[in-house]
C-alpha positions in Angstrom: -12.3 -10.0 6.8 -9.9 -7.9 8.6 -8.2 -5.0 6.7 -4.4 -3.3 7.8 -4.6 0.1 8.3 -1.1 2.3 8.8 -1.9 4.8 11.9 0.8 7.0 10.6 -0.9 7.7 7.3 -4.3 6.8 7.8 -4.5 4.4 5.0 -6.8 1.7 4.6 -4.8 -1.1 3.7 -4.9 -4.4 2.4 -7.0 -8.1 3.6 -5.0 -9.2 6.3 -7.0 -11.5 7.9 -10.4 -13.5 6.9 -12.1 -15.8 9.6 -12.5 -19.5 9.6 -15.7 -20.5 11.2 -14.6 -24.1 11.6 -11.8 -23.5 13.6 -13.5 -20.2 15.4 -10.2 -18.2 14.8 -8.7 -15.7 12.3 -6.0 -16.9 9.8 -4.1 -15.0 7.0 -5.5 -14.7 3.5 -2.3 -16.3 2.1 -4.0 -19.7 4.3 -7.5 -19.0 3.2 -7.8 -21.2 0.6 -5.5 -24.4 2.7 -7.8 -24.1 5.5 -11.0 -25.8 3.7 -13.3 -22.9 3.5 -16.1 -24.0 1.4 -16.5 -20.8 -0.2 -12.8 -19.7 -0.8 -10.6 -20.9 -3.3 -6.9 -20.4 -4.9 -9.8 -17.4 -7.3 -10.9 -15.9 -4.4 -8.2 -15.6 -2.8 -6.2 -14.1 -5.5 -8.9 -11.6 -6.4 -9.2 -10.2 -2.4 -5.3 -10.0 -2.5 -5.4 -7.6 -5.2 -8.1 -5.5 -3.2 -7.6 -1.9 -2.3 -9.5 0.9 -0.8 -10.9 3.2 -2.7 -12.9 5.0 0.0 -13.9 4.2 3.7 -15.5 5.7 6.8 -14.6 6.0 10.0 -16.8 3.9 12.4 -16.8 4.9 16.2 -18.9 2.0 18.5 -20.3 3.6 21.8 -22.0 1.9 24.5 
């Protein structure tokens, strides 16, 4: 799952994104449940739309 984020405030925002194996690419939560996920559903769905962070940290990746 991919979450927004606003740069300007810093904020954590909702699922944007969530990614369909079958099809190897990333599609919006709103098509989650159309795309034939076999463990996502009209539920599921609803319930990660009403997600919100609480609290998060910040992850740097070095190489």
């Amino acid at each position: 799952m991919l979450l927004g984020y606003d740069a300007a405030t810093k904020a954590v925002g909702p699922i944007s994104k969530i990614f369909d194996p079958a099809g190897n690419k990333w599609i919006t939560l709103g098509n989650a449940a159309k795309a034939g996920i076999a463990s996502v559903d009209e539920a599921k769905v609803a319930a990660l739309q009403t997600f919100a962070a609480e609290k998060y940290l910040t992850v740097t990746v070095v190489k």
